[in-house]
Backbone and ligand atoms as CSV (ligand in chain L), in Angstrom:
chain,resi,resn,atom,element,x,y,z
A,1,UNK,N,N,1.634,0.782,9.779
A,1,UNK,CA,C,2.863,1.249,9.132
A,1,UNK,C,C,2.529,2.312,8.084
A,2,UNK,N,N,3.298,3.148,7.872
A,2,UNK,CA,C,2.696,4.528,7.224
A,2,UNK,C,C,3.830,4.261,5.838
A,3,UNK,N,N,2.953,4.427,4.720
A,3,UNK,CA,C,3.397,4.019,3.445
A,3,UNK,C,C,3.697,5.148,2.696
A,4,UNK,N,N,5.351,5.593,2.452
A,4,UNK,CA,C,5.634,6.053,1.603
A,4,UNK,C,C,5.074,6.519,0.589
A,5,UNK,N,N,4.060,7.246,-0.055
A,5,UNK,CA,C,3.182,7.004,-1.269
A,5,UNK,C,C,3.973,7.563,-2.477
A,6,UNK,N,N,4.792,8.361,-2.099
A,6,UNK,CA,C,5.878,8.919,-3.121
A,6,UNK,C,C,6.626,8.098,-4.276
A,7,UNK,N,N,6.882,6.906,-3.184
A,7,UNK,CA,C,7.375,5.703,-3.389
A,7,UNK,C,C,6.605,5.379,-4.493
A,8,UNK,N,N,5.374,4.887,-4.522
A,8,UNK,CA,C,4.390,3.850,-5.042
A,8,UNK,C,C,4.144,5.035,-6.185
A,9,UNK,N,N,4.501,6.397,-6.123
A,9,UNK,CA,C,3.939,7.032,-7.447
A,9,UNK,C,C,5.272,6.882,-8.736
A,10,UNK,N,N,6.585,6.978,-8.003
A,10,UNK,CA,C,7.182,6.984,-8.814
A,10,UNK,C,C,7.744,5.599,-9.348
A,11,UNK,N,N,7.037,4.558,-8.721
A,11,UNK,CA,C,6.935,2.904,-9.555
A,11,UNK,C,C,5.628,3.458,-10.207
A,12,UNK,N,N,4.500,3.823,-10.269
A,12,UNK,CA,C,3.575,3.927,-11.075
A,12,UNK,C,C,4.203,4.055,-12.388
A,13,UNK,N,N,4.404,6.150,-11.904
A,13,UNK,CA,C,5.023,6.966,-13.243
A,13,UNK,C,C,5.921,5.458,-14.270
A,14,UNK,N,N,6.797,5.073,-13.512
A,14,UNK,CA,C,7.950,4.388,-14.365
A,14,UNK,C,C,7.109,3.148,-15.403
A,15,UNK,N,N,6.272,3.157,-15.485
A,15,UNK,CA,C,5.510,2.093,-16.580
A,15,UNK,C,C,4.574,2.844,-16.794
A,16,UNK,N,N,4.435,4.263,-17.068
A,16,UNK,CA,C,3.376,4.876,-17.750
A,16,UNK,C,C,2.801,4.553,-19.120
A,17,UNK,N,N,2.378,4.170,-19.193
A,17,UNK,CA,C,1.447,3.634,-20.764
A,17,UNK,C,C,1.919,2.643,-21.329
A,18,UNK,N,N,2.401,1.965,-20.004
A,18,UNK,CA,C,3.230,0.473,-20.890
A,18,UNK,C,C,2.092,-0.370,-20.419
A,19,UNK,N,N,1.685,-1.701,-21.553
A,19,UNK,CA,C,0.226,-2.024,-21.413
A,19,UNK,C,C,0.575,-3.437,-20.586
A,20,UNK,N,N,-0.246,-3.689,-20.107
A,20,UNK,CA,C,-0.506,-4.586,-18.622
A,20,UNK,C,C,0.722,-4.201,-17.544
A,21,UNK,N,N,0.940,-3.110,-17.184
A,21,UNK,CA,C,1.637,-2.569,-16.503
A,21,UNK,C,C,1.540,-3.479,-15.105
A,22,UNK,N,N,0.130,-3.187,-14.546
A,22,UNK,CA,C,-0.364,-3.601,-13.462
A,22,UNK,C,C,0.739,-4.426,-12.614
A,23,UNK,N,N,0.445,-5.885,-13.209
A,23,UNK,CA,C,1.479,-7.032,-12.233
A,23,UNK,C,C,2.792,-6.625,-11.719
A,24,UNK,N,N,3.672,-5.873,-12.878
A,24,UNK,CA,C,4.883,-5.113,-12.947
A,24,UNK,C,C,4.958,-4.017,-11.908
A,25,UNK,N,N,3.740,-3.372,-11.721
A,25,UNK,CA,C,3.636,-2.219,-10.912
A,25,UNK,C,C,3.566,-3.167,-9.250
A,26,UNK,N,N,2.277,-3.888,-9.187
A,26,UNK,CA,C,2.706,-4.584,-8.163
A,26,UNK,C,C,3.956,-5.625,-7.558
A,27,UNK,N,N,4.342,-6.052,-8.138
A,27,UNK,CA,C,5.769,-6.718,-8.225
A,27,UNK,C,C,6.692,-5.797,-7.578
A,28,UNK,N,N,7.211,-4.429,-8.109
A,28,UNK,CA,C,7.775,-3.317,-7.573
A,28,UNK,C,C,7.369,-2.947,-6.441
A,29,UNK,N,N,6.045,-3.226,-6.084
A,29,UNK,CA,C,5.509,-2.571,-4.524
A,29,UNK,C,C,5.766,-3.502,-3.565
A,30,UNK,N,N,5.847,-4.669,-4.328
A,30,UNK,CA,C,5.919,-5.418,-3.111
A,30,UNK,C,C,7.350,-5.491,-2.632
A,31,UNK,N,N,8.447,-5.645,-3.845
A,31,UNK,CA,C,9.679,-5.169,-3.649
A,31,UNK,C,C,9.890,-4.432,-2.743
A,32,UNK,N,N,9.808,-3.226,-2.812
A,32,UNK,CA,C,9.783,-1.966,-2.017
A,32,UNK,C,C,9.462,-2.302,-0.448
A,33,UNK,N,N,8.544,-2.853,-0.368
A,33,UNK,CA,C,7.494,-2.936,1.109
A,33,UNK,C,C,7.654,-4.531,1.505
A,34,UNK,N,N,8.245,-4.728,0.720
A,34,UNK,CA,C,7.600,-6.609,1.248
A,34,UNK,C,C,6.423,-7.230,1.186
A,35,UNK,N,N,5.110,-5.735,0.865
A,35,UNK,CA,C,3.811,-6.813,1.328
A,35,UNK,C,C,3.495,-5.860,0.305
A,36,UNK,N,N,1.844,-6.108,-0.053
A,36,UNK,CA,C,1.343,-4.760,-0.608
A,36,UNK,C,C,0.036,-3.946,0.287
A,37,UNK,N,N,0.949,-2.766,0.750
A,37,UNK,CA,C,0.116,-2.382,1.871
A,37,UNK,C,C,-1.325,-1.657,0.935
A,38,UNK,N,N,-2.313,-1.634,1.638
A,38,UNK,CA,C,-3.426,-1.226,1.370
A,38,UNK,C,C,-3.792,-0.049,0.629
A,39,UNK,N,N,-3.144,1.013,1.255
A,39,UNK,CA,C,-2.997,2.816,0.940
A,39,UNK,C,C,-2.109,2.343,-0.372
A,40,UNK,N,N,-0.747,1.715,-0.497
A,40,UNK,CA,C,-0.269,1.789,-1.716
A,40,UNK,C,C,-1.510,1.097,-2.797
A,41,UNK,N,N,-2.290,0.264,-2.902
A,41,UNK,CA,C,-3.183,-0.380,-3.741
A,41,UNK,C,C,-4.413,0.776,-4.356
A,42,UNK,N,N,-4.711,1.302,-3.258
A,42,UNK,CA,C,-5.734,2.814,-3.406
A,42,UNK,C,C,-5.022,3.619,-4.423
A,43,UNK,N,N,-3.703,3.895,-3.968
A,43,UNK,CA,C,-2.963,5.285,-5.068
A,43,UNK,C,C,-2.893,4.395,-6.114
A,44,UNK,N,N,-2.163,3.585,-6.353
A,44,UNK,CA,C,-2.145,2.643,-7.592
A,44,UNK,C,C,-3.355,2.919,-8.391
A,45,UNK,N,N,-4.621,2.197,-8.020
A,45,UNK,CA,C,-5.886,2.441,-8.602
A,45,UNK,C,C,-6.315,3.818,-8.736
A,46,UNK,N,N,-5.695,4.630,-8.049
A,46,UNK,CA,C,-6.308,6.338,-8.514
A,46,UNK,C,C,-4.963,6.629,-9.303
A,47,UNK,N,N,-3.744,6.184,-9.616
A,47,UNK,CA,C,-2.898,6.701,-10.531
A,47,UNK,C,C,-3.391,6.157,-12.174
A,48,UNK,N,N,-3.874,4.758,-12.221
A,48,UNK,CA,C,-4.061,4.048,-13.101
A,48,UNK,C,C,-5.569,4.840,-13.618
A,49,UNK,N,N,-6.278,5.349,-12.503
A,49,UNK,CA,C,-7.594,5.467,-13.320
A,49,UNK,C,C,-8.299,4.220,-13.489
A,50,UNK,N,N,-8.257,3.288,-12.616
A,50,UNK,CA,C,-9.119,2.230,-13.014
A,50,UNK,C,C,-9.764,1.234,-11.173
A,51,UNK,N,N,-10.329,0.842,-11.627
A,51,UNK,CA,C,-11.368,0.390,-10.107
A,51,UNK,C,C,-10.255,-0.460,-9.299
A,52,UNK,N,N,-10.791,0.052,-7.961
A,52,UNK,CA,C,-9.790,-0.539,-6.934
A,52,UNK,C,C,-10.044,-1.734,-7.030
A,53,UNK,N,N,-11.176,-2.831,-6.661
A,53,UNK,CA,C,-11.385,-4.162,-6.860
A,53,UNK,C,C,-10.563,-4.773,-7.977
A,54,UNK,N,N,-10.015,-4.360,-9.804
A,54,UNK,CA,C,-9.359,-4.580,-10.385
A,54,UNK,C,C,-7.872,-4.837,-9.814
A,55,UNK,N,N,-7.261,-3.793,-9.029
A,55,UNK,CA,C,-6.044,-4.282,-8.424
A,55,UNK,C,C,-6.196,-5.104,-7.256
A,56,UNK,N,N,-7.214,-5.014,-6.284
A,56,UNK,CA,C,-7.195,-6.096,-5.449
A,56,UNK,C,C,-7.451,-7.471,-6.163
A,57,UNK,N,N,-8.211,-7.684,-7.699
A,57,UNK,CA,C,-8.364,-8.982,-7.692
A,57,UNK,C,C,-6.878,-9.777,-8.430
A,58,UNK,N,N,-6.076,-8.881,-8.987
A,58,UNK,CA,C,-4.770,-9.087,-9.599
A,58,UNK,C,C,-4.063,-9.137,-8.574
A,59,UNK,N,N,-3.803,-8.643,-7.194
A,59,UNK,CA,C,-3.217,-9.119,-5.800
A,59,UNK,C,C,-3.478,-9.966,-5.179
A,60,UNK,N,N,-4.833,-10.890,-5.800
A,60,UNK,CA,C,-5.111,-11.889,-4.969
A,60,UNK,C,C,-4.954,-13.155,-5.722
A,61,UNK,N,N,-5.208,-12.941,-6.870
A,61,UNK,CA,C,-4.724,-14.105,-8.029
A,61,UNK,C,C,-3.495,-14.796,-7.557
A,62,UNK,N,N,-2.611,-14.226,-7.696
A,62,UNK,CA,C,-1.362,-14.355,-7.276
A,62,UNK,C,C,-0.591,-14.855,-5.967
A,63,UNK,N,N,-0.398,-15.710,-5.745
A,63,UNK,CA,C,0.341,-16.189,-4.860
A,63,UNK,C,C,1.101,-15.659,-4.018
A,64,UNK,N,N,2.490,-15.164,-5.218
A,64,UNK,CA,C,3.578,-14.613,-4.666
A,64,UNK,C,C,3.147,-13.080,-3.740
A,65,UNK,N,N,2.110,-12.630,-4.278
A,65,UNK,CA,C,1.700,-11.334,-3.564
A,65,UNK,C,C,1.143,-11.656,-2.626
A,66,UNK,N,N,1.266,-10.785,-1.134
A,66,UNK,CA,C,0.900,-10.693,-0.051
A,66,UNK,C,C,-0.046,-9.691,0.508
A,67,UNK,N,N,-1.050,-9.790,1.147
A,67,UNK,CA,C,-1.360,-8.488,1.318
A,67,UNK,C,C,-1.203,-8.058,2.948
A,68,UNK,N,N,-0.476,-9.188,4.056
A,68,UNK,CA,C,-0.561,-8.767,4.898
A,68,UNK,C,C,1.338,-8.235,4.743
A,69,UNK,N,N,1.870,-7.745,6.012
A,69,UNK,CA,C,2.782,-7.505,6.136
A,69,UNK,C,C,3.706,-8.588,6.124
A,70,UNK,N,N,4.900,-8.663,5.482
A,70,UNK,CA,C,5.995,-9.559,5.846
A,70,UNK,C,C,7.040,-9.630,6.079
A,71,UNK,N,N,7.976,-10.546,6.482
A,71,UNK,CA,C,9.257,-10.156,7.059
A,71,UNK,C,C,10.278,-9.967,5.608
A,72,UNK,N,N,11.526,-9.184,5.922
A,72,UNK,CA,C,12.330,-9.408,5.421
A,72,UNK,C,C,12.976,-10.572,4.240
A,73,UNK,N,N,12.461,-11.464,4.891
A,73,UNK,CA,C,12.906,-13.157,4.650
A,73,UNK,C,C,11.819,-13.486,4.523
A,74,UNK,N,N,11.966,-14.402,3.463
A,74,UNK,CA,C,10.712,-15.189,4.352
A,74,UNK,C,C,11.746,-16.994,3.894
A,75,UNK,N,N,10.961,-17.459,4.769
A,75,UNK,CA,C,11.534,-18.512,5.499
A,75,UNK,C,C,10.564,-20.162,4.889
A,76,UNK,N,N,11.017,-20.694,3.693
A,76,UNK,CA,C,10.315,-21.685,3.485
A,76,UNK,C,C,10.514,-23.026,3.882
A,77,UNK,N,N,9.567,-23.996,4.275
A,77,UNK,CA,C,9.757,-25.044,4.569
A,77,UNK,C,C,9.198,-26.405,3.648
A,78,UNK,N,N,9.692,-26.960,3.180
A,78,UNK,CA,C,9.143,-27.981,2.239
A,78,UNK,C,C,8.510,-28.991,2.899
A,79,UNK,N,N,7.517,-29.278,2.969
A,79,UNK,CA,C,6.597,-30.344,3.624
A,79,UNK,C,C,6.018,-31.444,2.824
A,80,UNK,N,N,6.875,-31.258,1.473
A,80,UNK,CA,C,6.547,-32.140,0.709
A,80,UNK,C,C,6.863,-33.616,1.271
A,81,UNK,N,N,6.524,-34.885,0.442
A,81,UNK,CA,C,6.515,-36.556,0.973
A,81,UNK,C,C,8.257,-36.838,0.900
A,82,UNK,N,N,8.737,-36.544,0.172
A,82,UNK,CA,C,9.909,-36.566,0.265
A,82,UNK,C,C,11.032,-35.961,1.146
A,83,UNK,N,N,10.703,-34.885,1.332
A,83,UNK,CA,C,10.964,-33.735,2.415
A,83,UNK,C,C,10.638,-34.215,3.728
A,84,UNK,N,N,8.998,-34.709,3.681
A,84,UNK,CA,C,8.367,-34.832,5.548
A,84,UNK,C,C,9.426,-36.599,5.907
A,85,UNK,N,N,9.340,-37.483,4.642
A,85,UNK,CA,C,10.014,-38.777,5.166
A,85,UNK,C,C,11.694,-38.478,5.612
A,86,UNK,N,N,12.098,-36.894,5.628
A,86,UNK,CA,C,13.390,-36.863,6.265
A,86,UNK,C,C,13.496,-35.991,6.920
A,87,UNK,N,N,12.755,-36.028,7.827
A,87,UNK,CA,C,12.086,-35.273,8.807
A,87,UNK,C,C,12.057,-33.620,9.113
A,88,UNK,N,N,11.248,-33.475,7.539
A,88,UNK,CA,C,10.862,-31.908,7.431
A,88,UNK,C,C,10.031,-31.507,8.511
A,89,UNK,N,N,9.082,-32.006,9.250
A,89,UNK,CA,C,8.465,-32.120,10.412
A,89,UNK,C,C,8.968,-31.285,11.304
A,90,UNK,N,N,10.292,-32.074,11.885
A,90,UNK,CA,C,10.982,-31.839,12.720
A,90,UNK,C,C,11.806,-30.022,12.730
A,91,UNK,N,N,12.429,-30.016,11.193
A,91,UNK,CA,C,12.675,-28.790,10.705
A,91,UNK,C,C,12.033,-27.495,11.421
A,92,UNK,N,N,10.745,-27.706,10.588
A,92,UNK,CA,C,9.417,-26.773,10.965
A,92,UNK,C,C,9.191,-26.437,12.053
A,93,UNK,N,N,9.910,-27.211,13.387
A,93,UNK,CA,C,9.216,-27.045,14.578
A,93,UNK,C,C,10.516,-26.672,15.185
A,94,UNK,N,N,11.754,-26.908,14.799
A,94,UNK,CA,C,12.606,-25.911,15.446
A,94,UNK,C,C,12.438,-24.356,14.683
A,95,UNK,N,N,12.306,-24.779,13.482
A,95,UNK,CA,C,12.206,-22.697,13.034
A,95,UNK,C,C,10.866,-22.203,13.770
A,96,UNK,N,N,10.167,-22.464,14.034
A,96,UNK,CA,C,9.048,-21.811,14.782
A,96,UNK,C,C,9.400,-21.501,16.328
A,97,UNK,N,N,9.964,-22.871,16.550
A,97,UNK,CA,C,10.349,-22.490,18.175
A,97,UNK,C,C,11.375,-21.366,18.322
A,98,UNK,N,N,12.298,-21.093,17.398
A,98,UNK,CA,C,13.613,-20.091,17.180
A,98,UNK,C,C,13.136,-18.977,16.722
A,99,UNK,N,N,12.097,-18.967,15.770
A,99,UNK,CA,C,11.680,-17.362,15.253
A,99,UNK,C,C,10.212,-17.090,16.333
A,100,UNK,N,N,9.590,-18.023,16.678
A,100,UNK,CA,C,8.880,-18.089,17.824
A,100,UNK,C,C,7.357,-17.343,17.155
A,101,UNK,N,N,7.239,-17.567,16.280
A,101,UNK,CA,C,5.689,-17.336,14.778
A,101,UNK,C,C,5.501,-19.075,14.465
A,102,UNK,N,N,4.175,-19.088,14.329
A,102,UNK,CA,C,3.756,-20.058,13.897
A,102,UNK,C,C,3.608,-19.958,12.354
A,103,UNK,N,N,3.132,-21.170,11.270
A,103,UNK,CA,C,3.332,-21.058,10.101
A,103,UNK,C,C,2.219,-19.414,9.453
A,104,UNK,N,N,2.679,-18.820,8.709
A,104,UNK,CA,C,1.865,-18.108,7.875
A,104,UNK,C,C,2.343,-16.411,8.750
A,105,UNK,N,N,2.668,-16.322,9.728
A,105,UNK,CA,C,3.370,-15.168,10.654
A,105,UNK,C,C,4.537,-14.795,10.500
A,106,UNK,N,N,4.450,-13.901,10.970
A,106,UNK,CA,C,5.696,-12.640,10.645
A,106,UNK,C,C,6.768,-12.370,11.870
A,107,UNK,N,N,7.775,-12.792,12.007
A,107,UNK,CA,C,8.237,-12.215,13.562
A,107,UNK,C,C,8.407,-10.903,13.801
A,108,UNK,N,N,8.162,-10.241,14.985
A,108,UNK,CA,C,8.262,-8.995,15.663
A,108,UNK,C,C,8.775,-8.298,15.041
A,109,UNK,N,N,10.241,-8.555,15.404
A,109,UNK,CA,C,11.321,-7.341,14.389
A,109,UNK,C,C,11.538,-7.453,12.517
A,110,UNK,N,N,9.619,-8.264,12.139
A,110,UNK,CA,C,9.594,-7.988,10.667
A,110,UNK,C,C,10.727,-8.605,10.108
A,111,UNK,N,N,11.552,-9.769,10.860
A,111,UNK,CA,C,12.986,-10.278,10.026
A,111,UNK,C,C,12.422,-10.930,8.824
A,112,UNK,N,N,11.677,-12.016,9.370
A,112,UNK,CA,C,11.197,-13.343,8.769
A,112,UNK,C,C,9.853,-13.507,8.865
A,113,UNK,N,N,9.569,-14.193,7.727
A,113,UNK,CA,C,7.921,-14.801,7.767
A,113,UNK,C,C,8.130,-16.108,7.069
A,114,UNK,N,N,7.468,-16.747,7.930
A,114,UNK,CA,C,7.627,-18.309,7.762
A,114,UNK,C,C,6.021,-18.826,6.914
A,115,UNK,N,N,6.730,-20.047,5.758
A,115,UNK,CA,C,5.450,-20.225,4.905
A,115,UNK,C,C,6.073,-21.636,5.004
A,116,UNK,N,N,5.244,-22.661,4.180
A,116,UNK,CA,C,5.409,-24.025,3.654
A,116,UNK,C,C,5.256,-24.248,2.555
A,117,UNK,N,N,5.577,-25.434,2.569
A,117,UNK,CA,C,5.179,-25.559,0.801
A,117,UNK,C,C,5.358,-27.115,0.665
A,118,UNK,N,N,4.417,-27.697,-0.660
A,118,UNK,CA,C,4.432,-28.983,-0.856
A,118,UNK,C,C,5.272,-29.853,-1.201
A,119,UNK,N,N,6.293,-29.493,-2.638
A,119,UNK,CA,C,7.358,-29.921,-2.845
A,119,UNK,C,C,8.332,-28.208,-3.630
A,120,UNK,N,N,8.937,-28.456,-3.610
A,120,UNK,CA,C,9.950,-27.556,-4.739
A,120,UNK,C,C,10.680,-28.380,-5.660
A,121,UNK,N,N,10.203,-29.484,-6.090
A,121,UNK,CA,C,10.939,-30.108,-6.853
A,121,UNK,C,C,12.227,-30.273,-7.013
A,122,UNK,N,N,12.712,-30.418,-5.327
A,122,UNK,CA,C,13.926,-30.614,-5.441
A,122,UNK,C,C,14.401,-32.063,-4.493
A,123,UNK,N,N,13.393,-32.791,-4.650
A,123,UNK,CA,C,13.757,-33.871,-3.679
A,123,UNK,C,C,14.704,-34.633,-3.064
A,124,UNK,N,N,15.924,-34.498,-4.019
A,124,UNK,CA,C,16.848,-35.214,-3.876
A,124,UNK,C,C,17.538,-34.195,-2.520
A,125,UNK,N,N,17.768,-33.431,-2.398
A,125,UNK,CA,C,17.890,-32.187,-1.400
A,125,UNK,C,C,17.741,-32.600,-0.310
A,126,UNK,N,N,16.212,-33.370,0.010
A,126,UNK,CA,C,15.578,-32.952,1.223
A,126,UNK,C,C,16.180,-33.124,2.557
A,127,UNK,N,N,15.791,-32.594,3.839
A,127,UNK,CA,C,14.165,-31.561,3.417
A,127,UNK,C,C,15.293,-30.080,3.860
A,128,UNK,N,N,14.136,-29.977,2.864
A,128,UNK,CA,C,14.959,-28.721,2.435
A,128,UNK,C,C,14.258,-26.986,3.314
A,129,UNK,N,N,14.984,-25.860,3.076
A,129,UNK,CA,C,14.399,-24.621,4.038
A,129,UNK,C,C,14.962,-23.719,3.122
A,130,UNK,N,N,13.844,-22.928,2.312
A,130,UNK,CA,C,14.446,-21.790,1.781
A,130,UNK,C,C,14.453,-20.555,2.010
A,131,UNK,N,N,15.724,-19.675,2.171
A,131,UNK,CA,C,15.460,-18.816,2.941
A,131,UNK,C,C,15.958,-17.305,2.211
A,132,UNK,N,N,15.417,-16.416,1.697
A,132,UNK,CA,C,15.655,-15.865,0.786
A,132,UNK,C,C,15.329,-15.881,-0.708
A,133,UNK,N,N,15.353,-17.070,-1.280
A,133,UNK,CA,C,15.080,-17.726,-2.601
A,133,UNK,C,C,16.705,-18.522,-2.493
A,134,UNK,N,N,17.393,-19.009,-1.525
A,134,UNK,CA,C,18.241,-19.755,-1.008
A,134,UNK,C,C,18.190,-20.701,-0.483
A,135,UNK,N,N,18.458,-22.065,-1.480
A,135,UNK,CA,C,18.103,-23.213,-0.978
A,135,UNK,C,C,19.006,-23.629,0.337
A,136,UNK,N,N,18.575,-24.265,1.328
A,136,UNK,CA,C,19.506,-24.899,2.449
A,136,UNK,C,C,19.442,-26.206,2.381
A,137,UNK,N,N,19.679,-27.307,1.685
A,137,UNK,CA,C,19.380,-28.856,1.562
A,137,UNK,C,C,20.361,-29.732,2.614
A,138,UNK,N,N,20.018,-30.483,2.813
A,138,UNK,CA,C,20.116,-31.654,3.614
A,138,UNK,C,C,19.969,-30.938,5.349
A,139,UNK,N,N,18.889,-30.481,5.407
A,139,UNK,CA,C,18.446,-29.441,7.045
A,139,UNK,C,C,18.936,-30.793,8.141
A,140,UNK,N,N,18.833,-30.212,8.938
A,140,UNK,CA,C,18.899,-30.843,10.361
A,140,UNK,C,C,18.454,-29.839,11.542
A,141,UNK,N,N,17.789,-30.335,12.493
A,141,UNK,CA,C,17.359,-29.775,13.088
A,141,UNK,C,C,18.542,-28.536,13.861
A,142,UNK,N,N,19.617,-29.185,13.893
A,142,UNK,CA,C,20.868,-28.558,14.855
A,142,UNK,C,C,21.343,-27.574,13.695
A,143,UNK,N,N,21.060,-27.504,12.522
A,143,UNK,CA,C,21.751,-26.236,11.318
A,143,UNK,C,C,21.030,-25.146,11.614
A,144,UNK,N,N,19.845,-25.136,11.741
A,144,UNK,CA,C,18.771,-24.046,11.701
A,144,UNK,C,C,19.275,-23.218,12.472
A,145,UNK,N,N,19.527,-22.969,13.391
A,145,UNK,CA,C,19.826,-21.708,14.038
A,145,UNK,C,C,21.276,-20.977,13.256
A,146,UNK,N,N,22.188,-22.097,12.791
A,146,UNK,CA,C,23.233,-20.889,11.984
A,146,UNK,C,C,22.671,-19.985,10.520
A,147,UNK,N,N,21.779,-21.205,10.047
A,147,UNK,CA,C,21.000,-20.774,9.050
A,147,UNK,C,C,20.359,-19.613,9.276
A,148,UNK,N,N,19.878,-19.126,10.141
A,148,UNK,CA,C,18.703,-18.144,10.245
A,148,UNK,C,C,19.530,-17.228,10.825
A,149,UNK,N,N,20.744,-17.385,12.287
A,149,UNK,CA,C,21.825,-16.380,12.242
A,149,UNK,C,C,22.107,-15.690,11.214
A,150,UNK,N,N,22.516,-16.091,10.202
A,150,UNK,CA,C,23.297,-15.958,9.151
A,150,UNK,C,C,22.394,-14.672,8.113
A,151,UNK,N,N,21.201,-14.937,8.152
A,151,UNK,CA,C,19.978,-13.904,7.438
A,151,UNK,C,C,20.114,-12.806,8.549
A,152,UNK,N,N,19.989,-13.211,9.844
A,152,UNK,CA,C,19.764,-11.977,10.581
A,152,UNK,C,C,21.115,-11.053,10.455
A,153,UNK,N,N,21.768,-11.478,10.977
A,153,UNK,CA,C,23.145,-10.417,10.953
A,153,UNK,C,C,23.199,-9.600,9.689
A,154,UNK,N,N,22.727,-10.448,8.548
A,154,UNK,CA,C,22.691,-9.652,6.827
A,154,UNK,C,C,22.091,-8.500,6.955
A,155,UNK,N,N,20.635,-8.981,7.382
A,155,UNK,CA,C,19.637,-7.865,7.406
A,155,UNK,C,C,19.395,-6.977,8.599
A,156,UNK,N,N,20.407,-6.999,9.516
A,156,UNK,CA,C,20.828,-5.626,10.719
A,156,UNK,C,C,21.620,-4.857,9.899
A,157,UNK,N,N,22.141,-5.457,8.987
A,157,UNK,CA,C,23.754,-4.491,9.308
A,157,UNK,C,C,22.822,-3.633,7.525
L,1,FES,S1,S,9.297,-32.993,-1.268
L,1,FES,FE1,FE,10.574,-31.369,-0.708
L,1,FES,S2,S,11.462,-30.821,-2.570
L,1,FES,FE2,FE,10.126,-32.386,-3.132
C-alpha cells in the first residue's frame, strides 16, 4: 500500500516543538492509516531528527499501535471467564466463519480485523463483541451477522 507521506508530514509539522510529541504523532498516523505503515515511521524519524529504532521501540511498547495493516473495524472478542462461561467461544467462531480471518487477521476488503481480549471489565454484559470501541453485550451467536452488517454498510457508504 503506497503511503501518503504528505499526510504523515503535515501530522509531524502540527506538533512541532511540542515535547514528547512522538506518541501524539503516532496516534495521528495510525488514525489516518489504521496501522502504522513502515515508510510513514522512516519520515517520522527523518522529520524528528532522531533514530528510527526510537520510533519503532515507542510503536512497539504500545499495544494499541499496530504495525501490520488493519481493517477499518476492528472487531473485539472478550474471552474473558466470564465472557467464555456464556459462550464467548461460540461468538468467536461465528465472527471468523462470517468475516472468514482467523484471530489477529485482517479481512480482504480491509473492513475488519478481528482481536481478543481477556476481560473488559464488563462482565455483567457478557460475552460481549466490540466493534468499533462499541460495546455489543449479551452476543448470541444468531446477532453477529446484523452486528457486523451494520459496520459494513457504515463503512461502504
Ligand atoms: S470476562 Fe468479558 S468482560 Fe469480563
Amino acid at each position: 500500500m503506497d503511503v501518503d507521506l504528505k499526510k504523515v508530514s503535515t501530522i509531524v509539522d502540527k506538533y512541532q516543538g511540542a515535547g514528547g510529541a512522538l506518541i501524539a504523532i503516532l496516534q495521528d498516523i495510525q488514525d489516518e492509516f489504521n496501522y502504522l505503515p513502515p515508510d510513514a515511521l522512516k519520515s517520522v524519524a527523518e522529520k524528528l531528527k532522531i533514530p528510527l529504532i526510537n520510533v519503532y521501540s515507542m510503536a512497539t511498547f504500545y499495544k494499541s499501535f499496530s504495525l501490520k495493516p488493519r481493517g477499518k473495524y476492528l472487531v473485539t472478542i472478550c474471552l474473558g471467564t466470564a465472557c467464555h462461561v456464556r459462550g464467548a467461544k461460540n461468538i468467536l467462531g461465528e465472527v471468523k466463519k462470517r468475516l472468514n480471518v482467523k484471530r489477529g487477521e485482517t479481512t480482504e476488503d480491509k473492513m475488519f480485523t478481528l482481536e481478543t481480549v481477556n476481560c473488559l471489565g464488563a462482565c455483567a454484559l457478557g460475552p460481549i463483541m466490540v466493534v468499533d470501541g462499541e460495546y455489543h453485550g449479551q452476543m448470541a451467536t444468531r446477532k453477529v451477522d446484523a452486528v457486523l452488517e451494520k459496520y459494513k454498510s457504515k463503512g461502504e457508504n
